[in-house]
N, C-alpha and C positions, 0 to 999 in steps of 0.2 A: 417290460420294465417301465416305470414312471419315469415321466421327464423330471428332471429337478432345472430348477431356472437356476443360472449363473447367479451366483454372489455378488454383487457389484459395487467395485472397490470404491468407485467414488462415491458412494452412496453410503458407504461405512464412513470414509473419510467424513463426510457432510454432515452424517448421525452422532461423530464421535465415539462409534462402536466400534469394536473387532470381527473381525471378518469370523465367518464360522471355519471349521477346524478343514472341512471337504469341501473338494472343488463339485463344481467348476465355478469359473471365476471370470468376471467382466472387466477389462482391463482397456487402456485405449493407446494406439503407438501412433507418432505420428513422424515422416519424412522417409527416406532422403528426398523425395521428389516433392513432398508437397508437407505443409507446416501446418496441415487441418488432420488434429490427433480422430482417428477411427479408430470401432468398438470393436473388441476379438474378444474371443471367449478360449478361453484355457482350463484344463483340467486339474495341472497340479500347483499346490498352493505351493512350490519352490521349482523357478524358472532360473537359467543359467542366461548369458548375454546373448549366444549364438541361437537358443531358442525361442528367446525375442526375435532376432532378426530372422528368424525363419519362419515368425507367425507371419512379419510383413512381407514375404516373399523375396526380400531379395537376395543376391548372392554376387560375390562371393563371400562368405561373413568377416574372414580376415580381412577384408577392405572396409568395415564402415564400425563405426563406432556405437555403444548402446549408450545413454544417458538415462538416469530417472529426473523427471522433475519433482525437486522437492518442494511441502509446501514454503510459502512466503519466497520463493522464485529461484532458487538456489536451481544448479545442476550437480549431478555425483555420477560420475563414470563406472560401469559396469563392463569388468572384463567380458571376455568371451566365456570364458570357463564360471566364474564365479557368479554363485547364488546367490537371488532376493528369494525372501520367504513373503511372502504375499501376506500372510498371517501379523508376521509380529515389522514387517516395515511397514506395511499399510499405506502404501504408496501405488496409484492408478494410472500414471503419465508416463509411459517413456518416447525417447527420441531418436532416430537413428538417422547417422549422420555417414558422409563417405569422408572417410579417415583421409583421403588428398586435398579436402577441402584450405583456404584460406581467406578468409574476409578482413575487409579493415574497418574502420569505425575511428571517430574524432571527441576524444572528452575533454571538454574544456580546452580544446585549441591542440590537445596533443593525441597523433596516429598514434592506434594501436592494432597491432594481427587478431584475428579471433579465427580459429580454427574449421569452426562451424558455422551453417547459417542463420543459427537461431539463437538468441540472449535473449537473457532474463535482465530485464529492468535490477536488481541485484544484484547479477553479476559485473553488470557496466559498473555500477557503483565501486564495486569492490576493484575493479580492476582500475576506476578511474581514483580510488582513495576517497572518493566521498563518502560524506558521514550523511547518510538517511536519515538520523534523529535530528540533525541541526540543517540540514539542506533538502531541497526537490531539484528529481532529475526528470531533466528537460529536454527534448525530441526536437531539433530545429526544422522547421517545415519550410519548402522550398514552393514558389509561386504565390507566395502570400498569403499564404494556408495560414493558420492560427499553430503557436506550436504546439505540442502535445505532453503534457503532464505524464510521466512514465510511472509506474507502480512497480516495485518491487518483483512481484507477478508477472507485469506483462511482457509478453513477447514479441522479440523484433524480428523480424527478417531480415536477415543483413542484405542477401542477394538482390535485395530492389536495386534500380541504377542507380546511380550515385553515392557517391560519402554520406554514411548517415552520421550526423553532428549530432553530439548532444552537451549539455551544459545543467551547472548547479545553477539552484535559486534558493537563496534562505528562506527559510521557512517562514513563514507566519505566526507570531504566538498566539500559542492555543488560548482559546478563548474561556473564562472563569465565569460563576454563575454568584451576582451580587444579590438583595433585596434593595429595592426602593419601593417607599411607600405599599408595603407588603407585596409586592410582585415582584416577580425571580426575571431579570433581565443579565442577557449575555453578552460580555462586555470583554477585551483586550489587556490583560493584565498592568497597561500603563498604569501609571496615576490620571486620577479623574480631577477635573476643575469644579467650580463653582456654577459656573454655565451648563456644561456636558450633564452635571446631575438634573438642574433644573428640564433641561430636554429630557432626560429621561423619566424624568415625575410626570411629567405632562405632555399630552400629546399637542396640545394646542394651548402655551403655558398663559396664565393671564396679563395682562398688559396695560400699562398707564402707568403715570406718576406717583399717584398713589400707592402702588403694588409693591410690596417687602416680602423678600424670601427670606426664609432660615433655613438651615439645612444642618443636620449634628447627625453621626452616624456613632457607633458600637461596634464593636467587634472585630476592630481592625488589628492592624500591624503590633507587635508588640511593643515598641517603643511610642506607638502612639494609639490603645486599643479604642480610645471613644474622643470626640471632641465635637468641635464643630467648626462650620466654614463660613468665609465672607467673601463679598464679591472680588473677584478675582484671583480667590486664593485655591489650591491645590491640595490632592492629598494622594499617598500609595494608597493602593488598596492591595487585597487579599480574596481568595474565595471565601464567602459565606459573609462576607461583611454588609452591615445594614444600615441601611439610609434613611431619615425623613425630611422629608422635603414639603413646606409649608408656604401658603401664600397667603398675606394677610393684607386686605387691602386697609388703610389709613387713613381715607379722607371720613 
C-alpha cells in the first residue's frame, strides 16, 4: 500500500483551505505537563475528547480536561464523549489540562481563579471585561524586565512562580494616510498645526526672514472640505486629505 502523508491541519488553517475528505491528519496537543503543543498524526477526520487524551498518552482521561484552541486565542472545552470533525472545524491546537488544577492571576488590581495553566491573551480580556478594540493588555514583568504587550493569541503559563499581573493600556490611535506636497505620509488622526505641516513638507524646511509659508489643503472634513492655514492656526484632518505647502522666499 502507498504511504499517503498526513493532512496538516495547520497548513489548511494557514492556506484558508479545507482539509481533504480522508485521513490521516496532522494535528498538535499540547500539556498537562508541558505547554510546547507536539505533532501527532490521526486517522480519523472525527476525534471525540478521550481520543485526544489518549493520543497524548495520558490517563486517567476522566481527570483532565480537552480544550481546542481557537483561532484569534479563544478556548472551547471538549467533552469526553463529544465530537470535533477535523474537516468542517478546522481546528489544529488542542490542550489538555488535569481537571484538579487552580491558578490565579491579577487584572487590573483584581484576583481571579483560572482553572488551568494555560490562557489566552483573550480570555484574560474577557474575564477581566476589557475591551481589545479600545484597550492593550499588558503582562507586568517582574526584575525590571520591560513589560510585555499580550496578543489576543498569546499564551501564558500561569504555573510560573509568582502572581502573574496584567493591566490595560489605551490604545493608540491608528494612524491615517494624508498627502503633502504629493507624498502619502502617516500621521495621528489629531488635528494638524501650521508648523507640524511645514515639518512635514520638508525635511530640512528653509529658513530666514525673508521665508513665507502657505499652506491650503482639499479634501478635508465636511464642515470645512478645503481652506487654508496661517501661522499658528489649526486644522482636523481626515484620511485622504491633501496639503500644499509652499515656501516663497521675499527678499
Amino acid at each position: 500500500m502507498a504511504h499517503i502523508d498526513a493532512e496538516d491541519i495547520e497548513a489548511c488553517v494557514r492556506d484558508g483551505r479545507a482539509p481533504r475528505q480522508n485521513g490521516p491528519y496532522a494535528i498538535k496537543i499540547a500539556g498537562p505537563d508541558s505547554d510546547d503543543f507536539e505533532r501527532y498524526r490521526v486517522d480519523d477526520p472525527v476525534l471525540v475528547g478521550r481520543q485526544i487524551i489518549a493520543e497524548k498518552g495520558v490517563t486517567p482521561a476522566d481527570e483532565h480536561l480537552v480544550f481546542l484552541v481557537l483561532r484569534g486565542g479563544g478556548f472551547e472545552e471538549i467533552q469526553l464523549d463529544e465530537a470535533v470533525d477535523l474537516r468542517t472545524r478546522v481546528v489544529e491546537k488542542f490542550i489538555i489540562f488535569a481537571s484538579a488544577e487552580s491558578h490565579r492571576l491579577a487584572i487590573e488590581g483584581e484576583r481571579y481563579e483560572w482553572g488551568t495553566k494555560l490562557i489566552t491573551g483573550l480570555k484574560i480580556a474577557e474575564i477581566g471585561r476589557i475591551d481589545l478594540e479600545a484597550f492593550e493588555l499588558w503582562r507586568e514583568r517582574r526584575g525590571g524586565e520591560e513589560d510585555d504587550l499580550i496578543e489576543p493569541d498569546t499564551i501564558i503559563n500561569l504555573s510560573d512562580p509568582g502572581l502573574e499581573r496584567f493591566y490595560k493600556k489605551k490604545r493608540p490611535p491608528k494612524k491615517i494616510i494624508i498627502i503633502v506636497n504629493g507624498r502619502r505620509k502617516s500621521v495621528e488622526p489629531q488635528g494638524l498645526c501650521f508648523e507640524d505641516l511645514i515639518a512635514l513638507a520638508f525635511e530640512t524646511p528653509p529658513e530666514g526672514e525673508q521665508i513665507c509659508f502657505t499652506i491650503t489643503y482639499r479634501k478635508g472634513p465636511a464642515d470645512m472640505p478645503e481652506g487654508s492655514l496661517i501661522e499658528d492656526q489649526c486644522v482636523s484632518i481626515i484620511a485622504g486629505m491633501v496639503f500644499n505647502v509652499t515656501a516663497t522666499d521675499k527678499s
